[in-house]
C-alpha positions as semicolon CSV with decimal commas, in nm:
position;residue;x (nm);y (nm);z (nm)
1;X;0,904;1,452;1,703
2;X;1,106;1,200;1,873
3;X;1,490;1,149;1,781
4;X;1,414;0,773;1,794
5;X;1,115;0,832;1,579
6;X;1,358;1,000;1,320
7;X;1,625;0,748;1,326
8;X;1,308;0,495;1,269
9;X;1,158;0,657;0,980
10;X;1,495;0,809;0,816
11;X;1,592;0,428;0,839
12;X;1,322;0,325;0,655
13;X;1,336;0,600;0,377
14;X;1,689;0,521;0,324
15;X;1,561;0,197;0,315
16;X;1,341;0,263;-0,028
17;X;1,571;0,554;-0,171
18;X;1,885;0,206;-0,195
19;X;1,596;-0,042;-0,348
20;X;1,511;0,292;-0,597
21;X;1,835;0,309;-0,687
22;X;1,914;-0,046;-0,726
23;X;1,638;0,048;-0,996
24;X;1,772;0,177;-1,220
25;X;2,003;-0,103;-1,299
26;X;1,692;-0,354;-1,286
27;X;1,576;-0,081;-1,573
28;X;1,891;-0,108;-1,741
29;X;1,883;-0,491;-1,746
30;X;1,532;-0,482;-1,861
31;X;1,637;-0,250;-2,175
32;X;1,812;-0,475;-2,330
33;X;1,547;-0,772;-2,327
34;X;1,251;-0,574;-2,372
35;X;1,090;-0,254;-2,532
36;X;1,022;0,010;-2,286
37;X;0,624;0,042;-2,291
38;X;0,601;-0,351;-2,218
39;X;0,836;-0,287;-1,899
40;X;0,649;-0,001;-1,778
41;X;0,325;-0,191;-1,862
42;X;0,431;-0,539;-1,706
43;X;0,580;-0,361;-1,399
44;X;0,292;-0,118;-1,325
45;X;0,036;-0,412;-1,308
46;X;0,253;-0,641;-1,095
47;X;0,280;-0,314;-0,890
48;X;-0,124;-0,329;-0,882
49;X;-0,175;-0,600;-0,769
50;X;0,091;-0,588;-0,542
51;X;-0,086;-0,327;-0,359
52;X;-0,426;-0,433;-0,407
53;X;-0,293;-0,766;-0,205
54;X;-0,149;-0,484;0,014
55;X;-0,471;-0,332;0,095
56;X;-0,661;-0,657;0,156
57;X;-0,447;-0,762;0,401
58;X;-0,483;-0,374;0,577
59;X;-0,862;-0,389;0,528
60;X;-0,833;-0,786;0,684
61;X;-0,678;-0,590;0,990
62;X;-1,017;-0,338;1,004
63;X;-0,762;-0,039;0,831
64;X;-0,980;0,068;0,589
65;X;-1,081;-0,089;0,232
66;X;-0,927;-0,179;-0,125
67;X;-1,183;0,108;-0,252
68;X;-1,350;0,411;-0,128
69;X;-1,713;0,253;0,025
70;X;-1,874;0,582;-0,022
71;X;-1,962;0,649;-0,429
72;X;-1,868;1,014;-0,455
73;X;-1,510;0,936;-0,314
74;X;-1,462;0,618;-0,523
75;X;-1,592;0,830;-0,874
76;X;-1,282;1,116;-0,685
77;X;-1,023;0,833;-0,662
78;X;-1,092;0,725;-1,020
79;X;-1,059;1,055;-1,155
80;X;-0,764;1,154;-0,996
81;X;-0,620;0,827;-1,024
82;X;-0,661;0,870;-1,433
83;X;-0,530;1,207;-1,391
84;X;-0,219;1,130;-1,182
85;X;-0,143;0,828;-1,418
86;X;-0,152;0,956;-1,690
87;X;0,143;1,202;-1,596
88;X;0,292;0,908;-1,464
89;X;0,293;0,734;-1,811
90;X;0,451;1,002;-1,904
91;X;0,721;1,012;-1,671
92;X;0,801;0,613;-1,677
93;X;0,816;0,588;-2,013
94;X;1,018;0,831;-2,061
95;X;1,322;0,772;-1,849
96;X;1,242;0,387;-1,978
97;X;1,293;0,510;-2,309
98;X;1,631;0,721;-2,207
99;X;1,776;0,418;-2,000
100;X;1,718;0,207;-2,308
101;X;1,911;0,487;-2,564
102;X;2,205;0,525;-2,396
103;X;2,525;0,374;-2,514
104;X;2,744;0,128;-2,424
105;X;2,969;0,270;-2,156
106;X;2,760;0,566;-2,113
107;X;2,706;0,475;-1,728
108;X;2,348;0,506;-1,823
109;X;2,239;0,397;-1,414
110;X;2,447;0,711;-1,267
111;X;2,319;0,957;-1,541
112;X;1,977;0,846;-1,525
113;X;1,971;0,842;-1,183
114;X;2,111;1,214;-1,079
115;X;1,909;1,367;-1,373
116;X;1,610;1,201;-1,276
117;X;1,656;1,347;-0,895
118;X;1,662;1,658;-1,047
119;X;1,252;1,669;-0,999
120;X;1,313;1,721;-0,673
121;X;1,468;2,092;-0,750
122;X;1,218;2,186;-1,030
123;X;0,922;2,096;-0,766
124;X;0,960;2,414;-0,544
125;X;1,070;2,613;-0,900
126;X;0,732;2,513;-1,016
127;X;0,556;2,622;-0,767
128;X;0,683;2,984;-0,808
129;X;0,407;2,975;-1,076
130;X;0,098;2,887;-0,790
131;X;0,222;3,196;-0,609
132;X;0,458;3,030;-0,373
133;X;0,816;3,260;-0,322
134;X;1,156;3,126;-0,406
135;X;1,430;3,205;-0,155
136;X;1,780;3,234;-0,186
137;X;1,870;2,905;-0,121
138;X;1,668;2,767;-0,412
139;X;1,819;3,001;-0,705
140;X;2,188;2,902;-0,541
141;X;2,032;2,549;-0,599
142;X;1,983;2,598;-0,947
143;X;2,296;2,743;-1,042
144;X;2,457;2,464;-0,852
145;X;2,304;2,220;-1,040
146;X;2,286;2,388;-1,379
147;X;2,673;2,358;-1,354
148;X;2,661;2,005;-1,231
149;X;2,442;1,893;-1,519
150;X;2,691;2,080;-1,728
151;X;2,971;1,864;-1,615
152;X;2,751;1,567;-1,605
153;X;2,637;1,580;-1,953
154;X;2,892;1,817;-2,125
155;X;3,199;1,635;-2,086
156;X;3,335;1,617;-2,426
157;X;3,096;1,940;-2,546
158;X;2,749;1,867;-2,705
159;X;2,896;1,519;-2,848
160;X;2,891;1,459;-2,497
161;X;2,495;1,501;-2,479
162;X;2,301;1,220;-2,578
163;X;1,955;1,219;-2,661
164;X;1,879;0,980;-2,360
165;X;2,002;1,276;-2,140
166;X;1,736;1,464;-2,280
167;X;1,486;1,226;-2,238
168;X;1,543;1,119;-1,906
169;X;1,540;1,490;-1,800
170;X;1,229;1,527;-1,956
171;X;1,099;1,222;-1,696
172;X;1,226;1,461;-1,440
173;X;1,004;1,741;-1,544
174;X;0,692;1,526;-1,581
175;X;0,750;1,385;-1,223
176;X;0,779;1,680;-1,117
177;X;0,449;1,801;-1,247
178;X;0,302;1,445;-1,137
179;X;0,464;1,490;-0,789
180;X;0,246;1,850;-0,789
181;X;-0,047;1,730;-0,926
182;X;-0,066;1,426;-0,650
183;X;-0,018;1,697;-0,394
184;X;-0,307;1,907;-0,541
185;X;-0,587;1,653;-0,639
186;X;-0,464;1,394;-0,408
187;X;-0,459;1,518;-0,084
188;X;-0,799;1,349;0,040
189;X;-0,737;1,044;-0,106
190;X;-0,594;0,725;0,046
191;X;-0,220;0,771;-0,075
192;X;-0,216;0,385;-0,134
193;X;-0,510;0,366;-0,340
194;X;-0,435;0,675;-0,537
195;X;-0,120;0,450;-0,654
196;X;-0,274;0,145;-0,722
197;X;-0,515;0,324;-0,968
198;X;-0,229;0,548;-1,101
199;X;-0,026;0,241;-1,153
200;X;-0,347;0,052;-1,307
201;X;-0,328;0,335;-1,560
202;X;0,039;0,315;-1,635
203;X;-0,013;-0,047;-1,700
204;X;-0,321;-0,013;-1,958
205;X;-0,220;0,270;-2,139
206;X;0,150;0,143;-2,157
207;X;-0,004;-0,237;-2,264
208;X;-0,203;-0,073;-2,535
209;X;0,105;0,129;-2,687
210;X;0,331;-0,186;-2,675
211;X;0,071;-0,386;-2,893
212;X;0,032;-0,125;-3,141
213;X;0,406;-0,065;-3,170
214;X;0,659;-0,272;-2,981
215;X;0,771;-0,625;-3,131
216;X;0,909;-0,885;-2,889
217;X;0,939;-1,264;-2,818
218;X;0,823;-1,451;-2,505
219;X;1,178;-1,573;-2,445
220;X;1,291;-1,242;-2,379
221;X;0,984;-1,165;-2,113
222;X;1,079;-1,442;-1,921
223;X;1,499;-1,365;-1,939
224;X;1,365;-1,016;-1,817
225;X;1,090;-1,164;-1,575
226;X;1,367;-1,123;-1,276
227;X;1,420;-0,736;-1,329
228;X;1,067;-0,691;-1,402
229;X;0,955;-0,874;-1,043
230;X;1,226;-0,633;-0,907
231;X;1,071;-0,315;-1,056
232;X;0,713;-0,438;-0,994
233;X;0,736;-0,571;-0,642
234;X;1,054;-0,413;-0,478
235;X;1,049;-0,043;-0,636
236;X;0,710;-0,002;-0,682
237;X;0,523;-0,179;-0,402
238;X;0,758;-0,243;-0,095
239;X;0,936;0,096;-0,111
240;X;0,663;0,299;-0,186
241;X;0,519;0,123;0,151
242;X;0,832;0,201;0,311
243;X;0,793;0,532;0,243
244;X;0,477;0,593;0,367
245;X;0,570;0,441;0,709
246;X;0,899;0,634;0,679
247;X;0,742;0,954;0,627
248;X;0,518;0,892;0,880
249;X;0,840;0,896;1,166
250;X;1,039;1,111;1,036
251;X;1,069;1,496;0,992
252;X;1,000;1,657;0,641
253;X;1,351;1,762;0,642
254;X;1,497;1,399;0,747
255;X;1,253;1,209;0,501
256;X;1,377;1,419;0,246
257;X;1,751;1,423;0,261
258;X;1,718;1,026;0,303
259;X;1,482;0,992;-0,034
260;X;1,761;1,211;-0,227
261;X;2,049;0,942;-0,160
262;X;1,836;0,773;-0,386
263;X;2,083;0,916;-0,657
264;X;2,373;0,753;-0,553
265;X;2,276;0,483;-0,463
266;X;2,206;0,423;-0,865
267;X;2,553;0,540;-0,964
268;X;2,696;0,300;-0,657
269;X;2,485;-0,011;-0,820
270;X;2,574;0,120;-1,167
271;X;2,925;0,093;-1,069
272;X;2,900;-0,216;-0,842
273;X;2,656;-0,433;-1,045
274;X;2,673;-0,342;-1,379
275;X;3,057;-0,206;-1,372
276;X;2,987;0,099;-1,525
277;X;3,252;0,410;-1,437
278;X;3,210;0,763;-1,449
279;X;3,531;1,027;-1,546
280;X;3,615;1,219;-1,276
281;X;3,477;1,515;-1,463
282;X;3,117;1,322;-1,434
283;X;3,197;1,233;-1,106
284;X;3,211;1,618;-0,994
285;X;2,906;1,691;-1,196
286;X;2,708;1,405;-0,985
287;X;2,832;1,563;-0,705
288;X;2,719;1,905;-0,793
289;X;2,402;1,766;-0,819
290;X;2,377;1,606;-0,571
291;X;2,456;1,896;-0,336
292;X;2,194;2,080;-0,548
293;X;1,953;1,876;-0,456
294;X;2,049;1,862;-0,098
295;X;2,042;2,224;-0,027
296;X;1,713;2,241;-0,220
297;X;1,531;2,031;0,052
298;X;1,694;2,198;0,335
299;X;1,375;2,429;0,406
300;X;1,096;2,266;0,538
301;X;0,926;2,021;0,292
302;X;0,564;1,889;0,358
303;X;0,610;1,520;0,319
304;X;0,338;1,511;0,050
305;X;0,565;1,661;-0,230
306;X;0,742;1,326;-0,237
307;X;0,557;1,064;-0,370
308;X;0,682;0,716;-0,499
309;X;0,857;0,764;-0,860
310;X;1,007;0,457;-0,955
């Protein structure tokens, strides 16, 4: 692969990893207006249709349609698209749910953000259970980050911890497992498809959870409507695009390292946007991280174990 090719498609990655991260601050925002299963549920379905308008225009071109023409893949897509989003639901609402618990002054966009990333590491750590090996590299990984999140989320001892830590490194484990299963049940499927259905998912499931137990007023949907069109359109649908086409230039290894800047990017628009600081302590533990993560994508990485998140 061409070095122009790789400066094309790492542009374009970096691309979506700064509108993810920007994310997390349009999450943020949204917390405060609205309950977290509503976001997830208003965002998904914008998402939808977002790429179902996305695929029309593709199959307009002769690229294919907005579903599977023959039966037994369409029934495939469906089941794998109830599968997949289902984990996602998972995943969504639960960093929603941490973004939304943190504290005032808790830099909520910076923590969320670097423990969130962390489902990059526990991928390959995961699959030491389907039989694949871990080298070297990965266990230094671990350590490196176990001490990062230790500095991250330690600061001031386990008063330093806060539940929406917890929760928002439980998103990380559950995409993660998503990321795996996508890879797994996936792989024959149109990748765009796959995500409108998984997103169709998010957006029922999550709709039907908000009725039965989140309370809110109209007045607050539209004050969030801006961060919600951000999440739905921007996050979801153009850089997910972005990264298909990205991925489709650039080398596993260069796709992968410019996905993982995704993580500062949040802390930079948590800092820039929302003027949230982190001690230096925290700043060394993002770092850690960070480098964590880094070093855990240095071997070669099929592109399909990254697959849109936000």
């Amino acid at each position: 692969m061409s070095n122009r090719n790789n400066l094309k498609g790492g542009a374009l990655l970096l691309t979506a990893a700064f509108l993810w991260g920007v994310a997390f601050t349009a999450q943020s925002g949204a917390a405060d207006l609205i309950p977290p299963f509503l976001c997830n549920s208003l965002r998904s379905f914008i998402a939808a249709i977002f790429l179902a308008v996305f695929l029309k225009i593709r199959k307009g071109r002769g690229e294919g349609k907005i579903l599977p023409k023959d039966a037994l893949t369409r029934k495939r897509l469906y089941k794998v698209g109830f599968v997949c989003g289902v984990l996602l639901l998972v995943a969504v609402n639960l960093q929603q749910f941490g973004i939304t618990f943190y504290p005032d002054g808790a830099a909520s966009e910076a923590r969320a953000g670097f423990l969130t990333a962390l489902y990059v590491l526990l991928v390959p750590i995961f699959s030491i259970f389907s039989g694949n090996r871990a080298g070297v590299k990965l266990w230094i990984a671990v350590a490196v980050s176990l001490f990062g999140f230790y500095l991250l989320c330690f600061s001031d001892g386990f008063s330093g911890v806060y539940l929406a830590d917890l929760l928002v490194f439980g998103s990380a484990v559950a995409f993660a497992v998503h990321i795996m299963a996508v890879d797994m049940l996936g792989a024959a499927l149109d990748g765009v498809q796959l995500s409108m259905m998984q997103f169709a998912v998010v957006g029922v499931i999550s709709g039907v959870f908000s009725l039965f137990f989140e309370r809110t007023t109209f007045g607050n949907v539209l004050t969030a409507l801006p961060e919600i069109l951000y999440l739905g359109i921007v996050s979801s649908g153009i850089a997910y695009t972005l990264q298909i086409v990205g991925q489709h230039y650039a080398e596993p290894t260069v796709a992968s390292l410019s996905m993982s800047m995704e993580s500062v990017f949040a802390a930079l628009a948590g800092w820039l946007i929302m003027g949230n600081a982190l001690s230096r302590r925290e700043m060394l533990g993002c770092a850690l991280v960070f480098a964590a993560i880094v070093l855990a994508q240095m071997p070669s990485l099929h592109p399909k174990k990254m697959t849109e998140k936000d």
